[in-house]
C-alpha positions as CSV (number, residue, x, y, z in Angstrom):
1,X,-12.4,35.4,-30.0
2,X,-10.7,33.5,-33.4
3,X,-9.9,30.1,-33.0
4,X,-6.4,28.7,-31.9
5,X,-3.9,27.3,-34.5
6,X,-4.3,24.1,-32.8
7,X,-8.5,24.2,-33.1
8,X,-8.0,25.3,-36.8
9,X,-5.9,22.5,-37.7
10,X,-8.7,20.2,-35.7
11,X,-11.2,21.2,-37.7
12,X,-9.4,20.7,-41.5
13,X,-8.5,17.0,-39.9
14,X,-12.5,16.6,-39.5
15,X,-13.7,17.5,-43.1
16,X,-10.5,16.1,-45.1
17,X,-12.1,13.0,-45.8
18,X,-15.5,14.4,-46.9
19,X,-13.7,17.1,-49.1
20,X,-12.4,14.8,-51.0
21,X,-14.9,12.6,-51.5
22,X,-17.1,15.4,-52.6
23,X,-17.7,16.7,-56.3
24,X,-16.6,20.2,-57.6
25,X,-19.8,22.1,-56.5
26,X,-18.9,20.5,-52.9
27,X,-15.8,21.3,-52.4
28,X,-16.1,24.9,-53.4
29,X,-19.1,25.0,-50.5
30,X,-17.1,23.5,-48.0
31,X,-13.9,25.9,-48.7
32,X,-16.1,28.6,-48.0
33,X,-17.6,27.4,-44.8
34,X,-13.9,26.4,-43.5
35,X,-12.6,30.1,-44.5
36,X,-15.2,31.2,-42.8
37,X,-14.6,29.2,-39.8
38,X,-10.8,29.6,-39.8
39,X,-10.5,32.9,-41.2
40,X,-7.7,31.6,-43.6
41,X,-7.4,32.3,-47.4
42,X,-8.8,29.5,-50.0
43,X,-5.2,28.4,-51.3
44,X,-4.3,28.3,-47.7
45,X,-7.5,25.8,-46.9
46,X,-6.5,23.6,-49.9
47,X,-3.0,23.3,-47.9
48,X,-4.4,22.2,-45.1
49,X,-6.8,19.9,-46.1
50,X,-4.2,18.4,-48.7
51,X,-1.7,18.0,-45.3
52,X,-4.4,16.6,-42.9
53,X,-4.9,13.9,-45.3
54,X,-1.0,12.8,-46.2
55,X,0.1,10.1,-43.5
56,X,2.0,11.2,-40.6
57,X,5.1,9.7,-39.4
58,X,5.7,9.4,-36.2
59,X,9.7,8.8,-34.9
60,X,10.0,6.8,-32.1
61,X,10.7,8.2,-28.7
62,X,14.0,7.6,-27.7
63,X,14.2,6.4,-23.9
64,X,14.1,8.8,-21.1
65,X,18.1,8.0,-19.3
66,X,17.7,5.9,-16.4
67,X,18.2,8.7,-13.2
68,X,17.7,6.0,-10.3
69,X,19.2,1.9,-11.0
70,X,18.6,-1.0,-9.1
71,X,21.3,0.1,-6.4
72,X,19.1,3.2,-5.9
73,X,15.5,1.1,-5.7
74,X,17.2,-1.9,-3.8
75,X,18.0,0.8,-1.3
76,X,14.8,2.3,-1.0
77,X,12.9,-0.9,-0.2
78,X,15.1,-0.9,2.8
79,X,15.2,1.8,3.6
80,X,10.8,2.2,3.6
81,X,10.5,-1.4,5.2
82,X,12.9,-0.3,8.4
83,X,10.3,2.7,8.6
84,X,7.1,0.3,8.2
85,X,6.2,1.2,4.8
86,X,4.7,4.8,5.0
87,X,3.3,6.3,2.2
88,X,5.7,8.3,-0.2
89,X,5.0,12.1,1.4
90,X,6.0,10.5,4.6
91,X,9.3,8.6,3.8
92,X,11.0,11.6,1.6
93,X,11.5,14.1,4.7
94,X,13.1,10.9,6.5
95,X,15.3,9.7,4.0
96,X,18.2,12.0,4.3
97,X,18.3,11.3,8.5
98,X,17.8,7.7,8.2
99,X,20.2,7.2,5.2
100,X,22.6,8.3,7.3
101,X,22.1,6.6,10.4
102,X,21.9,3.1,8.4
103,X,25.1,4.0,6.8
104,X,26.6,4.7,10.8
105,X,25.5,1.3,11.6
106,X,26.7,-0.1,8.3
107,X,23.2,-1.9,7.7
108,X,23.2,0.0,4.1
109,X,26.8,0.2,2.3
110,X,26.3,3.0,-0.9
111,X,28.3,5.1,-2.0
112,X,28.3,8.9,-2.0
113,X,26.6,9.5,-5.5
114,X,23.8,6.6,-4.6
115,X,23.0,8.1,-1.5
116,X,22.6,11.4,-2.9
117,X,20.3,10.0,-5.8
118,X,18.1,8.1,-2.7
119,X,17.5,10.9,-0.4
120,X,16.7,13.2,-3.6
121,X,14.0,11.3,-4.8
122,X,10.4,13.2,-4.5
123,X,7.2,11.5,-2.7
124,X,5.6,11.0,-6.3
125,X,8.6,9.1,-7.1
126,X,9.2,7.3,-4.2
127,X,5.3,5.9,-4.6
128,X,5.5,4.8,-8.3
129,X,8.8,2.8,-7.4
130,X,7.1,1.0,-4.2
131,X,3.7,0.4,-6.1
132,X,4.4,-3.1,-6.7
133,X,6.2,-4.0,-3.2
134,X,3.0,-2.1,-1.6
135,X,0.6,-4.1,-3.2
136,X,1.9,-7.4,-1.6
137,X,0.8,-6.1,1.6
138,X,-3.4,-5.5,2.5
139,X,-4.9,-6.0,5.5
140,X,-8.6,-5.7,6.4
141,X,-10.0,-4.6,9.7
142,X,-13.2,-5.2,12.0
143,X,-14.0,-4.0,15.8
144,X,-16.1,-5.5,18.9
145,X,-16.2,-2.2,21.7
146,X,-19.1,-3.2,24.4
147,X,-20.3,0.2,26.0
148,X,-19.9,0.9,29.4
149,X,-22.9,2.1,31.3
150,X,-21.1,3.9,34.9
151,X,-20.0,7.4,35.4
152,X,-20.6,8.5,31.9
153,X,-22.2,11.6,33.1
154,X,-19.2,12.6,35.6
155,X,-17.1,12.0,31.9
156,X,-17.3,14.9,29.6
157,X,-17.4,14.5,26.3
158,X,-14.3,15.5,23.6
159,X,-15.1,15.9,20.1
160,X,-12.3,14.8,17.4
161,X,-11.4,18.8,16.7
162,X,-10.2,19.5,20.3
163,X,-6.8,19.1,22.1
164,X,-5.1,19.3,18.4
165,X,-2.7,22.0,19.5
166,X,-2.1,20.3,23.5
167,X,0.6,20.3,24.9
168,X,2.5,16.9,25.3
169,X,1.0,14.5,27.7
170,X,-2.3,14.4,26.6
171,X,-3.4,10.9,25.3
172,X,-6.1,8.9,23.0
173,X,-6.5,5.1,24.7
174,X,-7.9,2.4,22.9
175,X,-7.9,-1.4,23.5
176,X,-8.0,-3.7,19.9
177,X,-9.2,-7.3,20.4
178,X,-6.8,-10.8,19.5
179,X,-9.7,-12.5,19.0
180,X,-9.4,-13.9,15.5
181,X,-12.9,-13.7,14.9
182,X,-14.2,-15.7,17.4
183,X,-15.7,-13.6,20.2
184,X,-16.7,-14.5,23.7
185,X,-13.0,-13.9,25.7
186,X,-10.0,-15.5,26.4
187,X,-8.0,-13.9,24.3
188,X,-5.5,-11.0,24.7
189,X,-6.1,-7.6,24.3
190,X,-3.8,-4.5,23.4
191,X,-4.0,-1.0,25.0
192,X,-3.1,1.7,22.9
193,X,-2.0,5.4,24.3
194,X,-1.0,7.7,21.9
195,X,0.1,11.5,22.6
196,X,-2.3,14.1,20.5
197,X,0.8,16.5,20.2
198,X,3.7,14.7,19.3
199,X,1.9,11.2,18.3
200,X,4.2,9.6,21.2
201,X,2.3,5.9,21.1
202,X,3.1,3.1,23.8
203,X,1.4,-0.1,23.3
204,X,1.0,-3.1,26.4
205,X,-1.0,-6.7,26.0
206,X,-3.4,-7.4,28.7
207,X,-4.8,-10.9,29.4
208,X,-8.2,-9.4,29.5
209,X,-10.3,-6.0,29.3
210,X,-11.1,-6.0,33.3
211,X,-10.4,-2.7,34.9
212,X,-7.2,-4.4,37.3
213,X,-5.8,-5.5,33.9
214,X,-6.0,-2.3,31.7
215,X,-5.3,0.0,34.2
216,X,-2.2,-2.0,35.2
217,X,-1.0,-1.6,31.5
218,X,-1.9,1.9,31.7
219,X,0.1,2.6,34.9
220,X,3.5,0.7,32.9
221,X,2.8,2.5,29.5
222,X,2.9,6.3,32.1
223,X,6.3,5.2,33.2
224,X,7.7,4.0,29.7
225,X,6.4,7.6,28.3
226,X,9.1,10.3,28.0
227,X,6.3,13.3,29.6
228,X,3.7,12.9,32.2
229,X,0.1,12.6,31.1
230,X,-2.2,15.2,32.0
231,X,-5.4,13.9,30.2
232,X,-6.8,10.7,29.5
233,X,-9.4,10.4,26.9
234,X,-11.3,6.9,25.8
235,X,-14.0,5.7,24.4
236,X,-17.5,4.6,25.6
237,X,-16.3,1.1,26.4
238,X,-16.6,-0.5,29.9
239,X,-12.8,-1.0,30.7
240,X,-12.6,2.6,30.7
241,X,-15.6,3.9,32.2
242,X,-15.5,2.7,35.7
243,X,-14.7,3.5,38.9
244,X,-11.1,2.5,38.8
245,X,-9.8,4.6,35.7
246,X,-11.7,7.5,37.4
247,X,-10.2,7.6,40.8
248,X,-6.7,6.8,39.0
249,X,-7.1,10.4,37.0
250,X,-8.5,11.8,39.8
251,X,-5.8,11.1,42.3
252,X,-3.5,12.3,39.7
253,X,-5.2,15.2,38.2
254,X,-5.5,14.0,35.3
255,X,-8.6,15.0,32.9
256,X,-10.5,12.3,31.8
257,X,-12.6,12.5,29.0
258,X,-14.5,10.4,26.7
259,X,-15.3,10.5,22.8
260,X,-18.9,10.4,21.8
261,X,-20.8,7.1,21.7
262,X,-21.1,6.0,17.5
263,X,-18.3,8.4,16.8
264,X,-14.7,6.5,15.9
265,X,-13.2,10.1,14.4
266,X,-13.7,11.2,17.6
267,X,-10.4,8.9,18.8
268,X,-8.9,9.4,15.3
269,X,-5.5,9.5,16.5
270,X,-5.8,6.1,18.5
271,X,-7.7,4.6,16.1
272,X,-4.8,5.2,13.4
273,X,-2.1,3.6,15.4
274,X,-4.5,0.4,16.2
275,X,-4.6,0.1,12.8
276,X,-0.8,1.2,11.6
277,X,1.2,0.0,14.5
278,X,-0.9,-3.2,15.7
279,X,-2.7,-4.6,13.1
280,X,-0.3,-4.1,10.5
281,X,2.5,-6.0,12.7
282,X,0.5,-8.5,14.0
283,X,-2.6,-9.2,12.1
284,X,-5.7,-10.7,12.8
285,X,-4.8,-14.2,14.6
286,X,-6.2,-15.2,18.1
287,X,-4.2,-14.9,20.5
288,X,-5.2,-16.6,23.8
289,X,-2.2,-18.1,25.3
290,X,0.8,-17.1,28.2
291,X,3.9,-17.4,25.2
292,X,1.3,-15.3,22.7
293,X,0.9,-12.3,25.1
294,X,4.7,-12.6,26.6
295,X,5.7,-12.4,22.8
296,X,3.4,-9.4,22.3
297,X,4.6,-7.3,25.0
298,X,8.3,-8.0,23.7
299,X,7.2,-6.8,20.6
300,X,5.9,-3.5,21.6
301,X,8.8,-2.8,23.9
302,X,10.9,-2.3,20.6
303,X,8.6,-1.4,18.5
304,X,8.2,1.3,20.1
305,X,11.8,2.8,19.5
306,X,10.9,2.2,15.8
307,X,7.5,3.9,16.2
308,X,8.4,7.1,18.1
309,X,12.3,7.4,17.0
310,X,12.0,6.4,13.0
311,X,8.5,6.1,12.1
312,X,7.3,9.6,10.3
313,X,4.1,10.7,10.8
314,X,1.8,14.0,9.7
315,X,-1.1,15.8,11.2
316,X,-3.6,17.5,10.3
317,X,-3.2,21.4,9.1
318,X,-6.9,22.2,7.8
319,X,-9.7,20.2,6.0
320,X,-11.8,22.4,3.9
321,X,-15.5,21.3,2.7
322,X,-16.6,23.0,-0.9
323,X,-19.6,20.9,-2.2
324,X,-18.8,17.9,-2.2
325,X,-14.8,18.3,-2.5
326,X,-13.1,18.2,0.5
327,X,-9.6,19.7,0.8
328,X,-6.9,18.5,3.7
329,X,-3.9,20.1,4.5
330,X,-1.2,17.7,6.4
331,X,2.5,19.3,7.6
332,X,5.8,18.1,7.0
333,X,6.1,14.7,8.0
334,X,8.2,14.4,11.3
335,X,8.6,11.6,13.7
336,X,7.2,11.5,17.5
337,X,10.9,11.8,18.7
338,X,10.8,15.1,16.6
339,X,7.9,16.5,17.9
340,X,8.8,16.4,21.0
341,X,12.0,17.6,21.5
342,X,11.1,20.7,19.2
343,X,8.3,21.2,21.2
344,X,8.5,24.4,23.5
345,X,7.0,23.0,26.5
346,X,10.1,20.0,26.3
347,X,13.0,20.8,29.4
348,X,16.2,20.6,28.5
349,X,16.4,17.5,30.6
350,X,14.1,15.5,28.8
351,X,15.3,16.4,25.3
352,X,19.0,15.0,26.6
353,X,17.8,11.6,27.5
354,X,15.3,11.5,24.4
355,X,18.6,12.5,22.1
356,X,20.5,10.0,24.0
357,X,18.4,7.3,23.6
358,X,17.9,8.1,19.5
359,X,21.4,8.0,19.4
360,X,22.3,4.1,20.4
361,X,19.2,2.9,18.3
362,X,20.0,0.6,15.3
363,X,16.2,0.5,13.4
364,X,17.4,-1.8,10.9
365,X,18.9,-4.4,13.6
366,X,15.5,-3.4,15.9
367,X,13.2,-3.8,12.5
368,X,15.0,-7.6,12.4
369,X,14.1,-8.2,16.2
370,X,11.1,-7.2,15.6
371,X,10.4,-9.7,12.5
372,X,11.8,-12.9,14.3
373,X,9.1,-12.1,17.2
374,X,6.3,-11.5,14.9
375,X,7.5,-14.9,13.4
376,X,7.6,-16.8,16.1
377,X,4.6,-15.6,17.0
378,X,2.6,-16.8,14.0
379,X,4.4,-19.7,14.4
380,X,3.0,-20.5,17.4
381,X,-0.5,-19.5,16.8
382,X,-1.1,-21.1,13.5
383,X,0.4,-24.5,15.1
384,X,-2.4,-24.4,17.7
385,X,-6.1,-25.8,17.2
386,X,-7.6,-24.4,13.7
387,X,-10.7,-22.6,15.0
388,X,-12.4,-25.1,12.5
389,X,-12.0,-27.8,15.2
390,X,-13.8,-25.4,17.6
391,X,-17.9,-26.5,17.0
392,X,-19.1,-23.1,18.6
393,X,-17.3,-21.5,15.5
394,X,-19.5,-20.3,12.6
395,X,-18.7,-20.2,8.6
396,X,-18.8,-16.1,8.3
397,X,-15.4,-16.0,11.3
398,X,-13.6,-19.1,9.6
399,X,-14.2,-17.3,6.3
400,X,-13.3,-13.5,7.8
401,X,-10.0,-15.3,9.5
402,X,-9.1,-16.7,6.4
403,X,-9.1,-13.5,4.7
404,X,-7.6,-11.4,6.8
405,X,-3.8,-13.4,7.5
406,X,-1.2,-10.1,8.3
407,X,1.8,-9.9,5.4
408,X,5.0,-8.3,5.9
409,X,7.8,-7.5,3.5
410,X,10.6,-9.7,3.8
């Protein structure tokens, strides 16, 4: 196969200069070998090395017309900080719904031709104009789960690939320490139940990780969930395997089952929403006081209409292992509320009162509630002791708490 036009031209640009430089003799020998190379005629050749050689000028651009101003951006930084800041393929399936119910609630006043530029706007685009707001915000994680030792052979074990197509109601449960670092208890803890199906998530603060406290959260978050759960699944830790989280599924028939010990993908789905919904809002700080875990608990009541009525999310399709390459397919980001009034096994019934609810929510108004709790509670825990007062304290936790202070977007 002859060479490309393109590949031709490369290879005049790469012996101009030593054609001529070279004497008579030399530049008959190298027109011969580039003929032969290029298949082109000799007075061609001379042509080309004679126009590889003459300087090149090069126009400049002219700028590419501005398709999305300040109005457009200034309204897509709302718009992603009243959904938490997802990622680009999540936000541009949202942005025509929640445009419009920002605009009902007067919370974003466009008109017609920038609203039709903002909901328009592709992931890739959406990502390259929130690159510098996202990179105000980082967080770093850790985790302390003791294992529990009872009934773990009355708990089967679930793997990470099952339940993926269940039907609402069953749940992932997770508790993530307030510890700030400094371990040994008297500090709050979260529980975290999220729905495998829909990605439903309910999140309560417990004073500690005994059995009466966790499964007293537990029995609030079933009420505050929109279907009834029909599995339970947890990890290896020892305030859910025990007696008292057993009986509870067993007197209501629920299956209880348990990831494998060492295996965090296992819980994947929990694990996500400790990370997106609780660490993200509110950080790494200690919390180990009555007004802390009050505050908390307020917090998740309304998150929660932001988490399961506005927040996209997307699941897992297919993940696909050639050599070393691995290849994951996600669907159409859609948000819990979505998910589970489209889903078939939803009664009419239920899919009223979820639409109802939807429909008297303000997320920009809920996303500012939201923000003056988390303030107030930072407030409050930054004006207490610094652990550095505390003597049982050691350098690596100062240093870990000082590096890992939650941000939010203003």
């Amino acid at each position: 196969m002859g060479l490309t036009l393109t590949e031709r031209r490369a290879v005049a640009e790469t012996i101009a200069v030593r054609y001529i430089l070279a004497s008579k003799r030399d530049k008959g020998r190298i027109l011969d070998e580039l003929c032969a190379t290029t298949g082109w005629h000799r007075n061609h050749a001379r042509k080309a090395l004679k126009t590889a050689l003459a300087p090149k000028i090069v126009a400049p651009r002219s700028p590419r017309p501005v398709t999305y101003d300040e109005d457009v951006i200034a309204a897509l930084v709302l718009c992603w900080t009243v959904l938490g800041m997802p990622a680009g393929k999540r936000l541009a399936p949202m942005l025509g719904e929640l445009v419009g119910v920002l605009r009902h609630f007067r919370e974003l006043t466009i008109d017609e031709d920038t609203a039709g530029l903002l909901v328009s706007m592709s992931a890739a685009t959406i990502d390259r104009r929130l690159a510098p707001e996202r990179a105000k915000n980082r967080l770093r994680g850790r985790v302390g789960t003791k294992p529990g030792s009872l009934l773990k052979s009355q708990i089967p074990v679930r793997t990470w690939a099952e339940w993926d197509d269940a039907v609402p109601g069953f749940v992932e449960i997770d508790l993530v320490f307030h510890d700030g670092g400094v371990r040994g208890g008297g500090h709050a803890f979260t529980l975290t139940v999220t729905d495998i199906a829909t990605g439903w998530t309910e999140n309560r603060s417990v004073p500690d990780r005994t059995a009466k406290c966790v499964l007293a959260a537990l029995n609030e978050i079933a009420r505050a969930m929109p279907f009834p759960i029909l599995g339970v699944d947890s990890d290896n830790g020892s305030e859910f395997i025990n007696d008292d989280l057993f009986n509870w599924c067993q007197g209501r028939q629920i299956t209880f089952t348990r990831a494998r010990p060492g295996n965090k993908n296992d819980g994947c789905h929990v694990e996500q929403k400790n990370w997106s919904v609780v660490r993200i809002l509110v950080g790494y700080y200690r919390y180990d006081t009555a007004t802390e875990l009050l505050l908390l608990n307020e917090i998740w009541k309304l998150q929660s209409q932001l988490t399961n009525y506005f927040y996209p999310q997307q699941k897992l399709i297919s993940k696909v292992r050639k050599g070393a390459k691995i290849t994951k397919k996600h669907d159409k980001a859609r948000t819990p509320f979505h998910r589970a009034i489209d889903h078939p096994d939803t009664p009419v019934a239920r899919i009223v009162a979820l639409t109802r609810t939807y429909s008297r929510i303000n997320p920009a108004a809920t996303q500012r509630q939201v923000h003056a709790l988390t303030a107030e509670l930072f407030t409050i825990t930054t004006a207490k002791a610094s652990p550095t007062d505390q003597p049982h304290v050691n350098k690596r936790a100062r240093l870990r708490e000082a590096t890992t202070s939650p941000t939010r977007a203003s």
